[in-house]
TIMI-2910 file (N, C-alpha, C, CB; in pm, 1 decimal, decimal comma, always signed):
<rs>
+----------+----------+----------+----------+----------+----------+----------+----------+----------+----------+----------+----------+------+
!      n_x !      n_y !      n_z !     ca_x !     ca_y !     ca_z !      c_x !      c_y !      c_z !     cb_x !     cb_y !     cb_z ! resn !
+----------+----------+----------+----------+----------+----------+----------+----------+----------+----------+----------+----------+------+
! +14763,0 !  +8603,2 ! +14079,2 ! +14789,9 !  +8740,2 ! +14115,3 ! +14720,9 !  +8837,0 ! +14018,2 ! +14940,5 !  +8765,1 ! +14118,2 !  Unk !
! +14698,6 !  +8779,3 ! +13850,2 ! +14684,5 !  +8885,1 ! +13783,6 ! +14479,5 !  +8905,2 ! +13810,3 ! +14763,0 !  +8852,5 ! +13606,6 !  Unk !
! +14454,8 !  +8824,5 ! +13851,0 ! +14303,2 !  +8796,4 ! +13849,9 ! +14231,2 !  +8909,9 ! +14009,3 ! +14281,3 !  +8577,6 ! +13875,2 !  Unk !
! +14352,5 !  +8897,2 ! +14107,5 ! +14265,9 !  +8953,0 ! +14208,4 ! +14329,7 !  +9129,7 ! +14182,2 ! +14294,5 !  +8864,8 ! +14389,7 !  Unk !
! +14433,4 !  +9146,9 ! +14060,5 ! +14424,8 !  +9283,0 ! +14034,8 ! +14321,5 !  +9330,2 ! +13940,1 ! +14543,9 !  +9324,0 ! +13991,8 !  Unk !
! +14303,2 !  +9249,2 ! +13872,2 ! +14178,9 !  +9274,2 ! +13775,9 ! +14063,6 !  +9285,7 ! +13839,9 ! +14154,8 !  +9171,0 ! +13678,3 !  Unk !
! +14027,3 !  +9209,6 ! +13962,4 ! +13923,7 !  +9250,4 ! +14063,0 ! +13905,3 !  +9360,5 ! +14128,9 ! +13923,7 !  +9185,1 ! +14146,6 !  Unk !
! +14045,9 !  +9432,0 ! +14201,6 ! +14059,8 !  +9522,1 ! +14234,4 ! +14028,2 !  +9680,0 ! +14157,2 ! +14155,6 !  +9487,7 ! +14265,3 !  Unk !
! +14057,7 !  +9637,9 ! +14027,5 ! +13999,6 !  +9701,6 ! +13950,4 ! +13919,8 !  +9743,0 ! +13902,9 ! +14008,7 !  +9695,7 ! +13916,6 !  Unk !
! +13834,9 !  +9652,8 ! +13913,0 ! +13697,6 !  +9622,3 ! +13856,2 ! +13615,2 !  +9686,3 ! +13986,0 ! +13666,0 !  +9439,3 ! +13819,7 !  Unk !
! +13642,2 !  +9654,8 ! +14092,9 ! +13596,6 !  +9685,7 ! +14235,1 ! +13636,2 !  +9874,6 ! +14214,5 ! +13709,4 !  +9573,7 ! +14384,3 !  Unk !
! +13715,9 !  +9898,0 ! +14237,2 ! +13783,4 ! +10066,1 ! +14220,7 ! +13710,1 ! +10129,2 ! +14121,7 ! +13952,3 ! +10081,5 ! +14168,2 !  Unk !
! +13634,2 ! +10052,5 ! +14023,6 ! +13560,9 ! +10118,5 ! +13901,3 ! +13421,0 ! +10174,9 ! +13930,0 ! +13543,6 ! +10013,7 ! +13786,7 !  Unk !
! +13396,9 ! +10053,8 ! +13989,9 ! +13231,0 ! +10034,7 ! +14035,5 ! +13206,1 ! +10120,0 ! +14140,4 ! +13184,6 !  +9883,0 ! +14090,0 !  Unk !
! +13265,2 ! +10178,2 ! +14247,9 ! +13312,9 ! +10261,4 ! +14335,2 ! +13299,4 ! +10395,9 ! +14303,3 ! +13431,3 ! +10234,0 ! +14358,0 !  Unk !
! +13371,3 ! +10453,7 ! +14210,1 ! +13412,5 ! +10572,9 ! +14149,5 ! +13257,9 ! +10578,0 ! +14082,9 ! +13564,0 ! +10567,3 ! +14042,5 !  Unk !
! +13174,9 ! +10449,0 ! +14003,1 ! +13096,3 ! +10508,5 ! +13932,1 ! +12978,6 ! +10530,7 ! +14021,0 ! +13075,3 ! +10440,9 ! +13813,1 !  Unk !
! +12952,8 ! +10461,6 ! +14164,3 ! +12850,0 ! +10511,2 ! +14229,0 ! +12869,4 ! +10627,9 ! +14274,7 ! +12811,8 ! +10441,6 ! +14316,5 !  Unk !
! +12985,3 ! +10690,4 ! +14283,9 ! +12994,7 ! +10875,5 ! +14318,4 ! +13071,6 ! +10878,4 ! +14414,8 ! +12855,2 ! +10968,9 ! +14368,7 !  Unk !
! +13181,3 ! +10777,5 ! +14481,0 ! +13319,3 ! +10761,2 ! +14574,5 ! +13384,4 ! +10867,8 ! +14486,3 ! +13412,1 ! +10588,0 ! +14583,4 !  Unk !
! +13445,6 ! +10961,6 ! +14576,5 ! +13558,6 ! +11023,9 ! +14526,9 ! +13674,2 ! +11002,3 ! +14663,6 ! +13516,9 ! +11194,4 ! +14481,1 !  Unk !
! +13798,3 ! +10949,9 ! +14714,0 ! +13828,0 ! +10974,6 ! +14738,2 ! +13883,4 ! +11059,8 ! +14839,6 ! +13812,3 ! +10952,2 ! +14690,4 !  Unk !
! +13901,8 ! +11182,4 ! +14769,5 ! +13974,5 ! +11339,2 ! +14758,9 ! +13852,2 ! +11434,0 ! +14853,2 ! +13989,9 ! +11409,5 ! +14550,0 !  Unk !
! +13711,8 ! +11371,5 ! +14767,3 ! +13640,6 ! +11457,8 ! +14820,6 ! +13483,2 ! +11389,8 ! +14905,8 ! +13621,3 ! +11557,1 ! +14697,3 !  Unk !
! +13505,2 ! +11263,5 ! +14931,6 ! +13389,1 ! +11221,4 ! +14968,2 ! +13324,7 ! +11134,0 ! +14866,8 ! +13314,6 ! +11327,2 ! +15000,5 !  Unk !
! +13170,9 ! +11134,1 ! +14934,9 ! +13083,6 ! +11094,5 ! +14865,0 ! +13012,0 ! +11215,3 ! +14773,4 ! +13002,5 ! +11024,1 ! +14952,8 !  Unk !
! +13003,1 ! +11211,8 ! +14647,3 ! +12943,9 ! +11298,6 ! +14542,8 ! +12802,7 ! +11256,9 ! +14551,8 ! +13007,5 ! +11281,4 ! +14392,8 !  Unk !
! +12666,7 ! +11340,0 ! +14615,2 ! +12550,2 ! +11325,5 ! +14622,0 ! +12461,3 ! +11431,8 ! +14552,3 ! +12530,3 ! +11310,6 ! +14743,4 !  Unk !
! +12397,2 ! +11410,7 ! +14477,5 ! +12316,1 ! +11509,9 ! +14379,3 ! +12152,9 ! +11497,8 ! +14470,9 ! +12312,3 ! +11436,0 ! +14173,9 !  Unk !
! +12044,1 ! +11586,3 ! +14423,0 ! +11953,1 ! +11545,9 ! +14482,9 ! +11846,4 ! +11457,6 ! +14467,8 ! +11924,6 ! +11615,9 ! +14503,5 !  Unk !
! +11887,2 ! +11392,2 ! +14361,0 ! +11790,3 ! +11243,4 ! +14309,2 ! +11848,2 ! +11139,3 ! +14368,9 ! +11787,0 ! +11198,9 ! +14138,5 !  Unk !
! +11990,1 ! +11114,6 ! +14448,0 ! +12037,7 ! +11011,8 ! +14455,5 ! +12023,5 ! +11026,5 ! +14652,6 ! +12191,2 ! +11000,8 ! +14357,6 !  Unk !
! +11971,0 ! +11153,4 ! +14694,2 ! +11957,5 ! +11197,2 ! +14819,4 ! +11827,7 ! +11149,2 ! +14819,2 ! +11985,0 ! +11342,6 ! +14853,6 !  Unk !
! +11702,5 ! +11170,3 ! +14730,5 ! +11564,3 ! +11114,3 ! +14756,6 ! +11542,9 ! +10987,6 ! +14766,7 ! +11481,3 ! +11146,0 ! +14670,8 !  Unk !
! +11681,2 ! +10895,7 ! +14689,5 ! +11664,3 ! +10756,2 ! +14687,4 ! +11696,4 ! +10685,5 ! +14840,4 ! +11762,6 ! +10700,5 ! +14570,4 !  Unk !
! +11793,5 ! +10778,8 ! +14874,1 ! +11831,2 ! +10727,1 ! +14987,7 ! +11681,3 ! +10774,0 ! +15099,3 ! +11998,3 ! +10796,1 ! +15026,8 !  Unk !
! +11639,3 ! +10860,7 ! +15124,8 ! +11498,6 ! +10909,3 ! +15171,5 ! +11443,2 ! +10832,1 ! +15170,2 ! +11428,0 ! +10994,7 ! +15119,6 !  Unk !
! +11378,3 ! +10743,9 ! +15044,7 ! +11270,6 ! +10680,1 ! +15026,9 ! +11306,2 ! +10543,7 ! +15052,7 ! +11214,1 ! +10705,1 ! +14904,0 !  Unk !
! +11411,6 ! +10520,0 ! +15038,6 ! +11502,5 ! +10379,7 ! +15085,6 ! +11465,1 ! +10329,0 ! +15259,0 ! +11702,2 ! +10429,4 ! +15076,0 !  Unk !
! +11540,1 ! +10463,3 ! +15309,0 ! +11536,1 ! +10474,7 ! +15485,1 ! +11385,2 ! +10438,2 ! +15490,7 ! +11577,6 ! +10655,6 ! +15571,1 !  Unk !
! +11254,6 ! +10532,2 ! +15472,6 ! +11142,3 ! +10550,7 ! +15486,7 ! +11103,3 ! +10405,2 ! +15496,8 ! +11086,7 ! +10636,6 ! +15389,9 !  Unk !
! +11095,9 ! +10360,3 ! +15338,5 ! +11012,7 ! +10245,0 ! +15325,7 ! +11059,8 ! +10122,7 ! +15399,0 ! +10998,3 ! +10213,6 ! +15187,8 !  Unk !
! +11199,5 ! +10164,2 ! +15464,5 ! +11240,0 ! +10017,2 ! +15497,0 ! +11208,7 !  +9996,3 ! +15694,5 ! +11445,3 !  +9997,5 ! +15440,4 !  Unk !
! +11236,7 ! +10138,4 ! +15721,8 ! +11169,1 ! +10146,3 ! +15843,8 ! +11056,4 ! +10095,3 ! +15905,3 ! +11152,4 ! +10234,2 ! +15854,7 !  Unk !
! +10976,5 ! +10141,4 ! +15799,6 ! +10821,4 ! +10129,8 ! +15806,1 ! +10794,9 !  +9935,9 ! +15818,5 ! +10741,0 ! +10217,8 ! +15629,8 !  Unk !
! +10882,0 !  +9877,3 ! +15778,2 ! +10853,9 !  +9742,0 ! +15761,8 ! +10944,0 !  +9697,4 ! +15929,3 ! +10925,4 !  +9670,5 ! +15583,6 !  Unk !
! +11005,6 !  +9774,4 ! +16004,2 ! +11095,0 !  +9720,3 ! +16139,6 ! +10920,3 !  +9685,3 ! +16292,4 ! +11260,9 !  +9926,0 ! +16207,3 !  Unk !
! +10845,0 !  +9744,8 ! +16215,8 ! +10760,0 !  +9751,6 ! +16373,6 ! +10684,4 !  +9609,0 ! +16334,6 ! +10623,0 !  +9921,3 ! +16410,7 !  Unk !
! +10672,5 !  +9546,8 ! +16250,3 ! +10606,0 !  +9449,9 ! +16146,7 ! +10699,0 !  +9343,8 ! +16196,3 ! +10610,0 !  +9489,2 ! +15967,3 !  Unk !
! +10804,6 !  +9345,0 ! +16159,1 ! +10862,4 !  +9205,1 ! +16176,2 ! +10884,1 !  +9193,1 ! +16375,9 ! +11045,2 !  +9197,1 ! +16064,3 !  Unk !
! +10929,9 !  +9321,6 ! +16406,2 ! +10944,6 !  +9308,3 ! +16548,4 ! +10821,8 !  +9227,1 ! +16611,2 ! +10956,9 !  +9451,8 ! +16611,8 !  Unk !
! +10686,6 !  +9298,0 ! +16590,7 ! +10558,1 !  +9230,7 ! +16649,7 ! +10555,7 !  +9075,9 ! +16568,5 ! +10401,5 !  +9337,7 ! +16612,1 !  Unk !
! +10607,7 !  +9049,9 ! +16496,7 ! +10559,5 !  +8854,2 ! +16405,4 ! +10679,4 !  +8768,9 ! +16542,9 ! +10669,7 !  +8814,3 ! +16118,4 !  Unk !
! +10824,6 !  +8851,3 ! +16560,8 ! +10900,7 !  +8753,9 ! +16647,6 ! +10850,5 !  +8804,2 ! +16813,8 ! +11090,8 !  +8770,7 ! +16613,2 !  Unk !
! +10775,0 !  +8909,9 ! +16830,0 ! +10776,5 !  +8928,3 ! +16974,9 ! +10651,2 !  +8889,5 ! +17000,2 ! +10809,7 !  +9065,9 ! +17030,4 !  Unk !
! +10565,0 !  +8805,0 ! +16931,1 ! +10437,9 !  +8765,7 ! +16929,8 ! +10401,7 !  +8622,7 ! +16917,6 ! +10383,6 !  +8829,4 ! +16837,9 !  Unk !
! +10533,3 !  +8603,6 ! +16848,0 ! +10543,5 !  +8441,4 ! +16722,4 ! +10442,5 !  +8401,7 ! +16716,7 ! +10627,5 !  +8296,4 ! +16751,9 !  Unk !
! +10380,0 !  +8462,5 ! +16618,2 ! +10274,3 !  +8452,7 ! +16562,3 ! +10275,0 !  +8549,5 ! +16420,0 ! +10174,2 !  +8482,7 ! +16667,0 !  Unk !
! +10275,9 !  +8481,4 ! +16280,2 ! +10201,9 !  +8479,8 ! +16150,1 ! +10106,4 !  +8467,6 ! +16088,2 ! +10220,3 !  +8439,8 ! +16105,3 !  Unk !
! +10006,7 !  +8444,1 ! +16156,3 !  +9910,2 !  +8378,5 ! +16085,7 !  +9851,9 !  +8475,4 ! +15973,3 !  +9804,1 !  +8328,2 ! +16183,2 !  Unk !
!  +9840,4 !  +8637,5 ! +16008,7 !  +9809,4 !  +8727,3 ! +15931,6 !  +9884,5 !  +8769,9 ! +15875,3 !  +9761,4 !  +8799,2 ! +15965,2 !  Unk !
! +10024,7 !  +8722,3 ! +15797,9 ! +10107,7 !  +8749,5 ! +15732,2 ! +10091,0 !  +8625,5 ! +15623,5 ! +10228,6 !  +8773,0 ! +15811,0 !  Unk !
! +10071,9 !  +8651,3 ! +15476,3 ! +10014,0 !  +8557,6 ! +15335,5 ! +10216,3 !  +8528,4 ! +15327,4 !  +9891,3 !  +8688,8 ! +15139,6 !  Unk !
! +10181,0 !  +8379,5 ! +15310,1 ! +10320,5 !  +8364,2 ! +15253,4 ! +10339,6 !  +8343,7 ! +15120,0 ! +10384,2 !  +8264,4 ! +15308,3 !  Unk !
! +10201,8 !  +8403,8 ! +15004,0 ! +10261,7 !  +8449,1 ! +14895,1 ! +10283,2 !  +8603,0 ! +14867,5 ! +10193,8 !  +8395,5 ! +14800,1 !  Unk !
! +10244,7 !  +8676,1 ! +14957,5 ! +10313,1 !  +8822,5 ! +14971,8 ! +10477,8 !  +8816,7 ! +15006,6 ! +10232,6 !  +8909,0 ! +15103,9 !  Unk !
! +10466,8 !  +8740,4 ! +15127,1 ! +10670,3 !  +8730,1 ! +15142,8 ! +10740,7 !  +8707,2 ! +15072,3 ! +10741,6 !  +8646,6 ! +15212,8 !  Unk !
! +10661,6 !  +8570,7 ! +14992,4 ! +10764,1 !  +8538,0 ! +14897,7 ! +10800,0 !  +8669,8 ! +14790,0 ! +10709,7 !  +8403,6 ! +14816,7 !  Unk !
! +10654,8 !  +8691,3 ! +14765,7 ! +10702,0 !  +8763,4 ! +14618,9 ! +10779,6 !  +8862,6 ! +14638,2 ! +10593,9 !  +8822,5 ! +14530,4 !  Unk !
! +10698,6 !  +8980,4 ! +14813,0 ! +10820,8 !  +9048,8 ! +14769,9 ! +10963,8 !  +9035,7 ! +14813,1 ! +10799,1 !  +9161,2 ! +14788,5 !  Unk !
! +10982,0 !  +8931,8 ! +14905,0 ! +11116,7 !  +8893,8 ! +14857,6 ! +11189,7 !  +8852,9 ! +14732,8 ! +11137,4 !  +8816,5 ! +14914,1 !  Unk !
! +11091,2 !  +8844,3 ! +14610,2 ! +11142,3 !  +8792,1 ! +14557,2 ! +11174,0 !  +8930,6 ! +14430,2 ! +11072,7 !  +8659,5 ! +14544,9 !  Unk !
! +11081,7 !  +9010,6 ! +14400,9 ! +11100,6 !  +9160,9 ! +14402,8 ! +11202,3 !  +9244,6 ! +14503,6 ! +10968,9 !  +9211,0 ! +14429,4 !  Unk !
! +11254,7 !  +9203,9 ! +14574,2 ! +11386,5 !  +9268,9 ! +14621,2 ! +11499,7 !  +9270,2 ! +14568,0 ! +11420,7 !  +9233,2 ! +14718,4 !  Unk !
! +11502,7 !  +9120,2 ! +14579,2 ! +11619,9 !  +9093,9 ! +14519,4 ! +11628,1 !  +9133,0 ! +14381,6 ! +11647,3 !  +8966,6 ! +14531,9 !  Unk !
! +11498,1 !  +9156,3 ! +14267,4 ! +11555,3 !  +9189,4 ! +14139,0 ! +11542,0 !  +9335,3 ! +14139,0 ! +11485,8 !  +9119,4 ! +14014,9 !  Unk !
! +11497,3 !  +9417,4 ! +14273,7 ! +11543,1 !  +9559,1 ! +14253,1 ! +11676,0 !  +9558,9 ! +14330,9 ! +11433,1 !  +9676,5 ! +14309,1 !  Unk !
! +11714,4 !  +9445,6 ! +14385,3 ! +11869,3 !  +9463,1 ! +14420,3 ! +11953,0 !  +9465,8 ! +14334,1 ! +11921,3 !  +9376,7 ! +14492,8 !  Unk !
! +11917,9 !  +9323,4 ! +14229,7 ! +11998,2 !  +9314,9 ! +14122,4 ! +12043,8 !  +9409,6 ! +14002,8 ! +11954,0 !  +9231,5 ! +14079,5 !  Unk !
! +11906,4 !  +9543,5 ! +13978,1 ! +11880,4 !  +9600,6 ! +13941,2 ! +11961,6 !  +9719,7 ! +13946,2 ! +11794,4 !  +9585,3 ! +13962,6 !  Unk !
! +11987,4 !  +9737,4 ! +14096,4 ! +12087,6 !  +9856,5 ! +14116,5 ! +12215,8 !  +9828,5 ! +14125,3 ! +12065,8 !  +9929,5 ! +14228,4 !  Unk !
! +12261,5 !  +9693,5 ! +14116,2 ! +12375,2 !  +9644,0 ! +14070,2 ! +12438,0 !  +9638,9 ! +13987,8 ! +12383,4 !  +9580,9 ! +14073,8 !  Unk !
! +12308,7 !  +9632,7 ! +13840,2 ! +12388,8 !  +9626,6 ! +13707,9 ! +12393,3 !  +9798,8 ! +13639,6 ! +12296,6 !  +9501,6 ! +13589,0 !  Unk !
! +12308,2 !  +9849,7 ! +13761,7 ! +12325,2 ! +10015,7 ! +13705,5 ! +12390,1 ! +10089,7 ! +13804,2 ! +12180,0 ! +10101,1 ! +13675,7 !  Unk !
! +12494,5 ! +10053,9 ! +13920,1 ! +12540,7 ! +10169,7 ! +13943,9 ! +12512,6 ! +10199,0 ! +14084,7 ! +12491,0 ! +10261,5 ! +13854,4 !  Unk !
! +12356,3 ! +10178,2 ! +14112,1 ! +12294,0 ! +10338,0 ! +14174,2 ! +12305,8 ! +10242,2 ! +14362,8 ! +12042,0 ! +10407,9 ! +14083,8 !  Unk !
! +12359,5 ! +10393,8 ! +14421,1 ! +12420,2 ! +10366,0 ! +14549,2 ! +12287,4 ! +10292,5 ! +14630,5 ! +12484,8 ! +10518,0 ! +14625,6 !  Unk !
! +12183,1 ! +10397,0 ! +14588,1 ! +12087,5 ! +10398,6 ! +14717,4 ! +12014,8 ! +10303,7 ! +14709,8 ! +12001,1 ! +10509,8 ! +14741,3 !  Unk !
! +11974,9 ! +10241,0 ! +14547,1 ! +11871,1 ! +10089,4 ! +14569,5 ! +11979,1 !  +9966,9 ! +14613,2 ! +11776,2 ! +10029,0 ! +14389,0 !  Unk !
! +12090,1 !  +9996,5 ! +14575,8 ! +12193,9 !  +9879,6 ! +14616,8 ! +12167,1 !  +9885,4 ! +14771,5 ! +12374,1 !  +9910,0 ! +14571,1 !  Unk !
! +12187,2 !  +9999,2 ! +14867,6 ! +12155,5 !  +9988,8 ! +14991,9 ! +12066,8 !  +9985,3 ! +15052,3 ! +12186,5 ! +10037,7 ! +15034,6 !  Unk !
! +11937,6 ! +10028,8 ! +15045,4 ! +11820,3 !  +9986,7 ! +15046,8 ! +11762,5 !  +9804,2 ! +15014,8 ! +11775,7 ! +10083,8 ! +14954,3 !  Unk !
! +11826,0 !  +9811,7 ! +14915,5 ! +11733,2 !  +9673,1 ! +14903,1 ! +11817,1 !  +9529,2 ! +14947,4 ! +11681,3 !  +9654,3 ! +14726,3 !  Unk !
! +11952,6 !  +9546,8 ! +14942,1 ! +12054,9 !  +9484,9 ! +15068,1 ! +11951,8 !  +9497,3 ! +15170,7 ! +12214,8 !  +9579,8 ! +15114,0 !  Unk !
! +11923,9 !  +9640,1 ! +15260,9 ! +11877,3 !  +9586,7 ! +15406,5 ! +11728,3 !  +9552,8 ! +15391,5 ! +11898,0 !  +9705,1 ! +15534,5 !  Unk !
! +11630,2 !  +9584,7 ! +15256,9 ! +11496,8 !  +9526,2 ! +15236,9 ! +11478,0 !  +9318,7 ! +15239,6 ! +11456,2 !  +9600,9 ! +15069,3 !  Unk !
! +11635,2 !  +9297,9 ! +15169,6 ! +11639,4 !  +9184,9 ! +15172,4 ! +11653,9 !  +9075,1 ! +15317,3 ! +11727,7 !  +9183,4 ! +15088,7 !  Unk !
! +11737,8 !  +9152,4 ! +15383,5 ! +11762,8 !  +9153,1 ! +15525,7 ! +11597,2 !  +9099,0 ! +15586,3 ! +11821,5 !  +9328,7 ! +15581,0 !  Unk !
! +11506,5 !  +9210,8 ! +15572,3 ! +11389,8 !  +9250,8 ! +15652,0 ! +11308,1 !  +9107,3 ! +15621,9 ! +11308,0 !  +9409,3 ! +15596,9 !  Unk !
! +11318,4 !  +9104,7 ! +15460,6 ! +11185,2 !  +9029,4 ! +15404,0 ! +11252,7 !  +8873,9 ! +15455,3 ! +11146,7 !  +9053,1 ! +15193,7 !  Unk !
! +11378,6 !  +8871,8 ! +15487,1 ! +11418,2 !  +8687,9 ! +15480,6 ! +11402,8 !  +8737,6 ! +15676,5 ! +11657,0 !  +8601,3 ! +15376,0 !  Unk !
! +11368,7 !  +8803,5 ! +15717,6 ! +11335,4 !  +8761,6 ! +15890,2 ! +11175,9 !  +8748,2 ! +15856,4 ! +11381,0 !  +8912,1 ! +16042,9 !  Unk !
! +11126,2 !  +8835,3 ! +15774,8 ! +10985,4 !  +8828,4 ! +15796,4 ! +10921,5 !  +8723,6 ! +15740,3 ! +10924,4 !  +8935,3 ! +15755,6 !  Unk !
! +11011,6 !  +8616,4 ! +15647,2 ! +10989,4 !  +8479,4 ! +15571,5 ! +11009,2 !  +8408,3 ! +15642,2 ! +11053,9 !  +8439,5 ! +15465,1 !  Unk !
! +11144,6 !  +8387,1 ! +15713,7 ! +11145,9 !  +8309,6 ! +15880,1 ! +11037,4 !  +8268,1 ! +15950,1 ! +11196,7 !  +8393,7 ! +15986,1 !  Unk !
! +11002,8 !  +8405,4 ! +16004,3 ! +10901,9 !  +8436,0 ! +16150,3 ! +10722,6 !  +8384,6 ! +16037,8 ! +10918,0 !  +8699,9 ! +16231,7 !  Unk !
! +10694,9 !  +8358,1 ! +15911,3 ! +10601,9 !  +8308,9 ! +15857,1 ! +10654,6 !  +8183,1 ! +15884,6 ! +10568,3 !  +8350,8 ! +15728,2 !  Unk !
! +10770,6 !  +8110,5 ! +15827,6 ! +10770,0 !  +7961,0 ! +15816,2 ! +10735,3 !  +7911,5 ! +15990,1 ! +10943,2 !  +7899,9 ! +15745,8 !  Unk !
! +10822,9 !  +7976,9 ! +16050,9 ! +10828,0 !  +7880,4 ! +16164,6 ! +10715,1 !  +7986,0 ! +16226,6 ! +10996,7 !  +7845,2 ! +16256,0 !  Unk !
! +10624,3 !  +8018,7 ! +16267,1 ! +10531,6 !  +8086,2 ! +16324,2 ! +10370,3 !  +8062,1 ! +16300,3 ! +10567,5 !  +8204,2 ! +16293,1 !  Unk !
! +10414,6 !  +8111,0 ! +16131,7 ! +10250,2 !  +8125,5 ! +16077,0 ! +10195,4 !  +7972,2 ! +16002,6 ! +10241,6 !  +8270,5 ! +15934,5 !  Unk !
! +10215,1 !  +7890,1 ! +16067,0 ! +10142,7 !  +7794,2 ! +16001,0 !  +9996,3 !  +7721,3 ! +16090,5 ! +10258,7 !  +7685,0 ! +15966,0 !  Unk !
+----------+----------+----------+----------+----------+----------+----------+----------+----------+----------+----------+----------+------+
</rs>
């Protein structure tokens, strides 16, 4: 019991420090509004890409040491906004990670 209050806690902390209030919302300044901008943008831009690799099945012009890596650069700008806090690379690179493991998929089973 005392472990999943200490979680709860720990969870309620991490919350409050990405800018949850409660009372009043989400607290958004305008650096943490551009992150989210550039988040949406860049991750969009990668949806017409993976759509054409599965509605084509076909990879061949997709390098599967580009996927890897930047999948593998996601995840440490995921990790990244994990150990600091920040709302918008945590959400961003959650759904970048999303993108790059369909677009690692549609290489394995496609592009060989």
């Amino acid at each position: 019991m005392m472990s999943s209050v200490y979680e709860y806690r720990k969870l309620c902390a991490f919350i409050i420090r990405m800018g949850y209030n409660p009372g009043r919302g989400i607290n958004m300044d305008l650096r943490e509004l551009l992150g989210f901008m550039g988040g949406l943008l860049t991750n969009v831009g990668f949806i017409p890409q993976i759509w054409r690799l599965l509605k084509l099945k076909s990879a061949h012009e997709v390098s599967l040491p580009f996927v890897s890596l930047f999948l593998a650069g996601i995840v440490c700008w995921l990790a990244y906004g994990i150990a600091f806090g920040l709302l918008s690379v945590i959400v961003w690179n959650g759904v970048a990670v999303i993108l790059g493991s369909l677009m690692l998929y549609a290489k394995l089973k496609y592009g060989r």
